[in-house]
C-alpha positions as CSV (number, residue, x, y, z in Angstrom):
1,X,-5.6,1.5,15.6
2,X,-7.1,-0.8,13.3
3,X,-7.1,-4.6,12.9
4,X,-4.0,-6.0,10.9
5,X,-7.1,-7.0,8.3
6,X,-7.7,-3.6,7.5
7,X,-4.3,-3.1,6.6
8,X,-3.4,-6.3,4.8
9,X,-6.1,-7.3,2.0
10,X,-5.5,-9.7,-0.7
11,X,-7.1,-8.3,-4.2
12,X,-6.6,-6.7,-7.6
13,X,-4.3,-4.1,-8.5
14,X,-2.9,-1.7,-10.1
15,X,-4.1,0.6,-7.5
16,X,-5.5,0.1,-3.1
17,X,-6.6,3.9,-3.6
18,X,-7.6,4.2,-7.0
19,X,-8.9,0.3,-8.3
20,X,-9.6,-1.6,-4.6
21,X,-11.5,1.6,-3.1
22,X,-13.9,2.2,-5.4
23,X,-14.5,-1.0,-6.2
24,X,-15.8,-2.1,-2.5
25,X,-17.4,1.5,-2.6
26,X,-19.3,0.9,-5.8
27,X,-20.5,-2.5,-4.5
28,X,-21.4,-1.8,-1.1
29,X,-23.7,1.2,-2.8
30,X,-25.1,-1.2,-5.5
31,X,-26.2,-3.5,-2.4
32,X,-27.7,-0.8,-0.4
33,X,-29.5,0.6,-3.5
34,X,-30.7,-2.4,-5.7
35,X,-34.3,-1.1,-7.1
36,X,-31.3,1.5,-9.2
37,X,-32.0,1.7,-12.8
38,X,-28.7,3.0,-13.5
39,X,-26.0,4.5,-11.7
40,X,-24.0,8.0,-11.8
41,X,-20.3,8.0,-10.1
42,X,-18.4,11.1,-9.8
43,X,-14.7,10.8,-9.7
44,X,-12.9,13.9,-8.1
45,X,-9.3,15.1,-7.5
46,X,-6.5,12.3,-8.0
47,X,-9.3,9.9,-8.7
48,X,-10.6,11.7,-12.2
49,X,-6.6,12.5,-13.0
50,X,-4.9,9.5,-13.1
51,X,-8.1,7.3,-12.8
52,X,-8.0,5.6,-16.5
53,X,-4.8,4.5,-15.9
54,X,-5.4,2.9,-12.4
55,X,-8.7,1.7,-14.3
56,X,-10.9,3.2,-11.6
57,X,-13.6,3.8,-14.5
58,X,-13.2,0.0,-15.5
59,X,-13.5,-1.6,-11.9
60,X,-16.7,1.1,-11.2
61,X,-18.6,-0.4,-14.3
62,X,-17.6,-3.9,-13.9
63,X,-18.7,-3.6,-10.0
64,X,-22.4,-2.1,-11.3
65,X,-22.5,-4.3,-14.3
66,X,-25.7,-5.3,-16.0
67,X,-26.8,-1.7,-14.8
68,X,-26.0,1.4,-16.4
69,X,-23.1,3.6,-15.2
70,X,-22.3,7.2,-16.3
71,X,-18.9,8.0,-15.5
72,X,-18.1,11.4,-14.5
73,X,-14.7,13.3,-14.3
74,X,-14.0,15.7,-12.2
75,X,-10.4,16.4,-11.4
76,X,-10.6,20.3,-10.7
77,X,-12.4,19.1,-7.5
78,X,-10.6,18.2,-4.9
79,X,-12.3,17.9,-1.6
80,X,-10.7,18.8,1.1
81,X,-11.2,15.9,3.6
82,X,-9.1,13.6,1.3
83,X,-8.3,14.8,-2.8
84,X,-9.8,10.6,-3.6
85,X,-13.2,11.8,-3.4
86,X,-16.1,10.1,-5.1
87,X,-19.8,10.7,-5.2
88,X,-22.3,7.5,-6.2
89,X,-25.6,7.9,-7.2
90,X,-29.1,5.8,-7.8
91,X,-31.5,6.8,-10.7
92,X,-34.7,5.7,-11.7
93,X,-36.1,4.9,-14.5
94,X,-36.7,8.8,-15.4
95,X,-33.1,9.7,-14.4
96,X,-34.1,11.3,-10.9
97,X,-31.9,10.5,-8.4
98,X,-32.8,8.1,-5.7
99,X,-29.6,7.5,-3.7
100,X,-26.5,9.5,-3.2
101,X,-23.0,8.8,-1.4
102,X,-20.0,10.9,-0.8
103,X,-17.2,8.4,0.2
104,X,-13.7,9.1,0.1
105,X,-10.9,5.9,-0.7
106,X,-8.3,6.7,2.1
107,X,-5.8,4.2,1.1
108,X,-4.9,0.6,1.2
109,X,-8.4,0.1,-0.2
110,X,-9.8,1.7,2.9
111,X,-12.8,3.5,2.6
112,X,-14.2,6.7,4.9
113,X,-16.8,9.3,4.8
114,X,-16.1,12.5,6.2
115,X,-15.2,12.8,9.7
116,X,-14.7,8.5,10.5
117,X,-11.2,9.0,9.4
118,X,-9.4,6.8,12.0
119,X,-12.4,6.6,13.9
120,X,-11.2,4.1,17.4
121,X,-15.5,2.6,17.3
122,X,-13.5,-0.5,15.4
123,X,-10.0,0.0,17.4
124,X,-8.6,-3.0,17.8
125,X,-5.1,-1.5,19.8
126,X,-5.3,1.0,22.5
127,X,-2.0,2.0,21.6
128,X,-1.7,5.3,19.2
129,X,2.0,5.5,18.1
130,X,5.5,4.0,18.4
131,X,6.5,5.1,21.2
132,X,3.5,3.8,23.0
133,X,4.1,0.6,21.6
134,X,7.9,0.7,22.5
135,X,6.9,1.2,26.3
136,X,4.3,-1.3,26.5
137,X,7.1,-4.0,24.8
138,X,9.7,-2.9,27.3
139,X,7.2,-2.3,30.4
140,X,5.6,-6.3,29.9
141,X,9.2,-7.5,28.2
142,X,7.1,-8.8,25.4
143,X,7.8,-8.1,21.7
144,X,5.7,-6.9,19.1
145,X,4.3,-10.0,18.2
146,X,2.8,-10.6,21.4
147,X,1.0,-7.1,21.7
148,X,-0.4,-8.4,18.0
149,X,-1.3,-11.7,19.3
150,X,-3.3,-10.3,22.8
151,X,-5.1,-7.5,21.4
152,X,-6.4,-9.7,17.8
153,X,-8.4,-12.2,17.6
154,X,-7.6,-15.2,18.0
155,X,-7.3,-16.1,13.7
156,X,-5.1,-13.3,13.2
157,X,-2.2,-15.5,12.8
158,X,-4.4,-17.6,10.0
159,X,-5.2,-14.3,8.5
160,X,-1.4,-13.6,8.3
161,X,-0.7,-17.1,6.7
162,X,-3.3,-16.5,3.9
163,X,-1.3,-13.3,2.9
164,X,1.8,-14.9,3.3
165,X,0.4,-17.5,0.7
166,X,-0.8,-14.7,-1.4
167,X,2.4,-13.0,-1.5
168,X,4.3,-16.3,-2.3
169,X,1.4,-16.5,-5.1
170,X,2.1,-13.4,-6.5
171,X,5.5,-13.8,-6.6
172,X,5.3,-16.8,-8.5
173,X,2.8,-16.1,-10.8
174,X,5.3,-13.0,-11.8
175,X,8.4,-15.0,-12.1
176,X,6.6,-17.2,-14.9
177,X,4.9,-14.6,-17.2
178,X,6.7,-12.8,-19.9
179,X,4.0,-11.1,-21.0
180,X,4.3,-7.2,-21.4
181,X,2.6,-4.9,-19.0
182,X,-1.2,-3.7,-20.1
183,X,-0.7,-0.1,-21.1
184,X,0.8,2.3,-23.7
185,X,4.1,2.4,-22.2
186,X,4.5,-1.1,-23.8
187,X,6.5,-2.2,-20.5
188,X,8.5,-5.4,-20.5
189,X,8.1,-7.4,-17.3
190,X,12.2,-8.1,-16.3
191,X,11.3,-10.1,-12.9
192,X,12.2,-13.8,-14.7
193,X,15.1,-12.1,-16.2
194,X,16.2,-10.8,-12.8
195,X,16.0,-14.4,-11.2
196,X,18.0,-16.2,-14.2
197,X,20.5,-13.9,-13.3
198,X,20.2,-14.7,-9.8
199,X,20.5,-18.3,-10.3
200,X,23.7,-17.7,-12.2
201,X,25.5,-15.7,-9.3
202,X,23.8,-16.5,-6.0
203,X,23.3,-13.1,-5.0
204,X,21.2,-12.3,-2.3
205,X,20.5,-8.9,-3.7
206,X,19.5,-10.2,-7.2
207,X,17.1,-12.3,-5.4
208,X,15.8,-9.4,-4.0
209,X,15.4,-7.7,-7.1
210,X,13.4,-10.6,-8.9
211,X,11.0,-11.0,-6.0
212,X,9.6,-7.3,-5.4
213,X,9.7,-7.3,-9.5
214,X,7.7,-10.1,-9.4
215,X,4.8,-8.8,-7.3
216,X,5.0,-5.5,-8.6
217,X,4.6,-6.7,-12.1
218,X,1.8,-8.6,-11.4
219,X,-0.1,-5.7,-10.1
220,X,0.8,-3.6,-12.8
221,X,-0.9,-5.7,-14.9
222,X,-4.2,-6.1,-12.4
223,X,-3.8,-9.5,-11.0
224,X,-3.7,-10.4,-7.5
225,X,-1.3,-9.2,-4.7
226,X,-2.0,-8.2,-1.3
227,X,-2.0,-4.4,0.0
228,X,1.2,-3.7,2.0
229,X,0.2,-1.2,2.9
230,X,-1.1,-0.7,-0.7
231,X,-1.1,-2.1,-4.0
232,X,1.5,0.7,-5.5
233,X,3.8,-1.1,-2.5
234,X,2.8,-4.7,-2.7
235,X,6.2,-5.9,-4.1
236,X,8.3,-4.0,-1.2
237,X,7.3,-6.2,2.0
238,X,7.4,-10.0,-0.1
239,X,10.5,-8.9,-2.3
240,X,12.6,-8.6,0.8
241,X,10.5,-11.2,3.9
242,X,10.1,-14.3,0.8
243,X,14.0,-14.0,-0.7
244,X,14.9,-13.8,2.8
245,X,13.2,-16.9,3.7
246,X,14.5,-18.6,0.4
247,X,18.0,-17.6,1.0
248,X,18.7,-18.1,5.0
249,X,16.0,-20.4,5.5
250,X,13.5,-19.1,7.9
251,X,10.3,-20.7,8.6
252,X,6.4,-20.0,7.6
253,X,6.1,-18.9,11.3
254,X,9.0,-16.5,11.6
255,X,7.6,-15.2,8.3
256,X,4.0,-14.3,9.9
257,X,5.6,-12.8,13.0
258,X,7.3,-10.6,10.9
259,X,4.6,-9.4,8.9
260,X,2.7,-8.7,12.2
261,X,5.7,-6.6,13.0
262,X,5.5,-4.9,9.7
263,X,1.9,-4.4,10.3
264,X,2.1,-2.5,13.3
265,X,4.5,0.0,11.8
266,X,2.1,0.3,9.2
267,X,-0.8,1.1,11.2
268,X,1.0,3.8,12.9
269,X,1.9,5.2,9.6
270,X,-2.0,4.5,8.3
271,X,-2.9,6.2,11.9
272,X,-0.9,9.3,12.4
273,X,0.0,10.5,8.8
274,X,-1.2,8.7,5.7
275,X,-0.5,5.9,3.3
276,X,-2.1,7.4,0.1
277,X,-0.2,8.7,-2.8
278,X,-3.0,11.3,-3.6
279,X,-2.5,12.5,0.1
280,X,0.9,12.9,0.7
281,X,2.6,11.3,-2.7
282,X,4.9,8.3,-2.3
283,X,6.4,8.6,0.6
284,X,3.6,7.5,2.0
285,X,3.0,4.3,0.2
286,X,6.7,2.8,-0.7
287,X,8.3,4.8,2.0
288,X,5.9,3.3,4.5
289,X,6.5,-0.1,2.8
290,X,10.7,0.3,3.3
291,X,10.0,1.0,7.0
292,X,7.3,-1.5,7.5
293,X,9.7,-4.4,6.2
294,X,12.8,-2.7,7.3
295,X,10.8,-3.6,11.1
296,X,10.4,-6.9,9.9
297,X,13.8,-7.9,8.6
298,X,15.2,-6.4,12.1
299,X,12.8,-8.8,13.9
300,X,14.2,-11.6,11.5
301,X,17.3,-11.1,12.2
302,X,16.9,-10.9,16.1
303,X,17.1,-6.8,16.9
304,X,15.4,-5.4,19.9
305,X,12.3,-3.7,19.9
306,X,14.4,-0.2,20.2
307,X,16.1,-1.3,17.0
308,X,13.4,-2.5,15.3
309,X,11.9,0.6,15.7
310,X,15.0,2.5,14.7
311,X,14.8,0.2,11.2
312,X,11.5,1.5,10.7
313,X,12.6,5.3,11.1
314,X,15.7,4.9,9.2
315,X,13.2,3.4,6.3
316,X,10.8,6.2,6.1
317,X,13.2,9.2,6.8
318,X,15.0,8.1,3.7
319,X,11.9,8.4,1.9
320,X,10.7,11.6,3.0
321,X,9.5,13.9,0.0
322,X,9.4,11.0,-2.4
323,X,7.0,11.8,-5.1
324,X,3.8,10.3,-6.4
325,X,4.4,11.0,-9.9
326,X,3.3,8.1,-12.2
327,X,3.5,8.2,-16.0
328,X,0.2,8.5,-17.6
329,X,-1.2,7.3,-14.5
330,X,-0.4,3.6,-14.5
331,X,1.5,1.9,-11.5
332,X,4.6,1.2,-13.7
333,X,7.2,3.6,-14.1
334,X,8.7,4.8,-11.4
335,X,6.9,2.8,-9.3
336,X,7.9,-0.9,-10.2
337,X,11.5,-0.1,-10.1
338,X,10.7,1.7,-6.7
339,X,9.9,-1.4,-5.3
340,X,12.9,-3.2,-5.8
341,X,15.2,-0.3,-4.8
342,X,13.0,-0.3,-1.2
343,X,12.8,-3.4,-0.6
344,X,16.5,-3.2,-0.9
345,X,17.2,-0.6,1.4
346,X,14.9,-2.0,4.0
347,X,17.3,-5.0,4.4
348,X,20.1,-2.2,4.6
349,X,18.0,0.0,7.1
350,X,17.8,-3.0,9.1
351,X,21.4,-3.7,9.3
352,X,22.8,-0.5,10.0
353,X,19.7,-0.5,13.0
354,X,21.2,-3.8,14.2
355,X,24.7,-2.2,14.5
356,X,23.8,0.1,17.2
357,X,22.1,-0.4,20.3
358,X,18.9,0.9,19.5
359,X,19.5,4.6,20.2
360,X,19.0,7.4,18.0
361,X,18.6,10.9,18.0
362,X,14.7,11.1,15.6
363,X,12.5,8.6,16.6
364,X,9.5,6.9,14.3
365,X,6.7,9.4,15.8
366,X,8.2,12.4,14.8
367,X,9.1,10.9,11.1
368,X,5.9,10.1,10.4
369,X,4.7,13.4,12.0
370,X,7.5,14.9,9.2
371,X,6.3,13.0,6.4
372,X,2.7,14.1,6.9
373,X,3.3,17.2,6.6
374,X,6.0,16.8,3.9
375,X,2.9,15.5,2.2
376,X,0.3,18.3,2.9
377,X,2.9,20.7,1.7
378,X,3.8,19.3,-1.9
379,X,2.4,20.7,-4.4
380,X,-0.7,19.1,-6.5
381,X,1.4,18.2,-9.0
382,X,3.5,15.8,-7.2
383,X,0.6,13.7,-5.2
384,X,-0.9,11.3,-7.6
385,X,-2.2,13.6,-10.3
386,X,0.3,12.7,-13.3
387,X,0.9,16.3,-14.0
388,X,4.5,16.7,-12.5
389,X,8.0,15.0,-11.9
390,X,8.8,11.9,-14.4
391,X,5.0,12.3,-15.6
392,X,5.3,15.6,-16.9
393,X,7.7,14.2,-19.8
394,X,5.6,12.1,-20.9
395,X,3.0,14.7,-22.0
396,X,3.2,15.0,-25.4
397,X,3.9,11.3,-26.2
């Protein structure tokens, strides 16, 4: 599995898969290729459909800027390593082209060409799944964090604190605009309203609320929030781990440890199924999300590594089949609200974990196994595409 860096990044929303992706794809090919006159980018699949509303077309062309950048939308081709496919190209002078690159964005701003899909030539953990992890905890009675701290390098916990920043950033930065979302759905942002409530009744769940609003707002509207596991997510993991702090006072450090235990659960997600909407709809980005912070709020609140891992189950399985259906193809409705509501039940996933010894009939493995192919089975229309679910009402608007 990969380094916690790959799966925490700090950047611009709205989208990891459809904004971060191409972004570091379109500038990685504009290094490689810097004689280019102008430049050609095809957008396939989920990437062409919902693309102007995730502003894939506007990150592209401010990536390649002063060149010359034809956009080209395909979204009757979906490829069938991964339906975020896009192809780059280099031209000369006369239009011929010099360069090309097939690249697929994987999610989480992750990038992959056909075949390096989880490749282990940049593993980091020898571990491949939960269950591995649970034995090596109980076989070296060590916790998660420690497996996190002797297989990274030695800065991982610095890398951890600059998210933990970022997050605390982000939240802030929401809680003090008013502005209305970018977009035609003329959104209000409600995450300052959320926390004046809060301050009026003290409730922890209001808190909550304001928090994952917060971050979710602000990468709605393209500002900066950290991938957890993606930018769709962001608000889940810091709505829940920062209120949390704020209410029962727990320290910077208890905060990093607990987003290295979220990130493990994540990377067995990223590993053995998939955290892209366009893959296997949203179950695989806010469902991951509840489980990776339901793992963390368990570790907060002092479970064992069984029930940590039960918190984590409990969080995806009650996301299983969620749809990736966003209207017009901004990351707005459903998906802001869908942040708050997770990062709610995370705490309660955690709690109801913590109530039982640890033991439970359907482990992580065979969840995420489930949700995979939860995801392969739904139709087009409900992975990322805008043509079904709450999308499809929205039409004719």
């Amino acid at each position: 599995m990969d380094s916690l860096r790959e799966l925490y990044k700090i950047g611009n929303g709205p989208s990891s898969s459809h904004t971060m992706g191409p972004q570091r794809a379109a500038d990685k090919f504009n290094k490689e290729n810097p004689e280019a006159d102008s430049f050609r980018v095809y957008l396939y699949g989920s990437l062409a459909a919902t693309g102007e509303g995730h502003l894939t077309d506007y990150i592209i062309i401010k990536t390649l800027a002063p060149k010359k950048v034809e956009i080209v939308w395909q979204p009757e081709v979906i490829k069938e390593y991964h339906p975020n496919g896009m192809k780059l190209e280099a031209l000369d002078k006369e239009g011929k082209v010099t360069a090309d690159w097939l690249v697929y964005s994987v999610g989480g701003g992750s990038l992959a060409e056909e075949g390096q899909r989880n490749s282990k030539a940049n593993s980091v953990f020898d571990v491949e799944n939960m269950q591995q992890l649970v034995e090596w905890c109980d076989q070296n009675k060590k916790t998660i964090v420690d497996y996190v701290k002797e297989n990274e390098d030695e800065d991982i916990m610095n890398h951890l604190e600059n998210i933990r920043k970022a997050m605390r950033t982000a939240v802030e930065k929401g809680l003090a605009t008013n502005d209305l979302i970018p977009g035609k759905l003329n959104l209000q942002r409600r995450a300052s309203t959320f926390y004046k409530k809060y301050e009026e009744t003290k409730e922890f769940s209001v808190l909550v609320y304001a928090y994952a609003l917060a971050v979710s707002e602000q990468n709605a509207s393209g500002n900066i929030i950290v991938t957890a596991p993606t930018c769709g997510a962001a608000g889940v993991i810091p709505g829940i781990l920062l209120s949390m702090q704020d209410f029962y006072g727990f320290s910077d450090e208890k905060i990093l440890e607990a987003l290295a235990v979220a990130g493990m659960i994540g990377n067995v997600i990223k590993t053995n199924a998939s955290i892209s909407g366009a893959e296997v709809g949203c179950q695989g980005e806010v469902g991951a999300a509840c489980s990776m912070a339901a793992a963390a709020v368990a570790y907060l609140k002092g479970g064992t590594t069984e029930q940590i891992e039960y918190a984590a189950e409990i969080g995806l399985e009650h996301h299983l089949g969620l749809t990736c259906d966003p209207v017009y193809g901004y990351v707005q409705i459903p998906c802001i609200e869908r942040n708050a509501m997770a990062a709610k039940r995370a705490y309660d996933a955690a709690e109801y974990a913590r109530l039982t010894s640890g033991s439970h009939s359907i482990s992580l493995d065979q969840v995420v196994e489930t949700m995979k192919q939860t995801g392969l089975d739904m139709k087009e229309e409900y992975r990322e595409t805008a043509k079904g679910g709450l999308a499809r009402h929205f039409f004719s608007c």
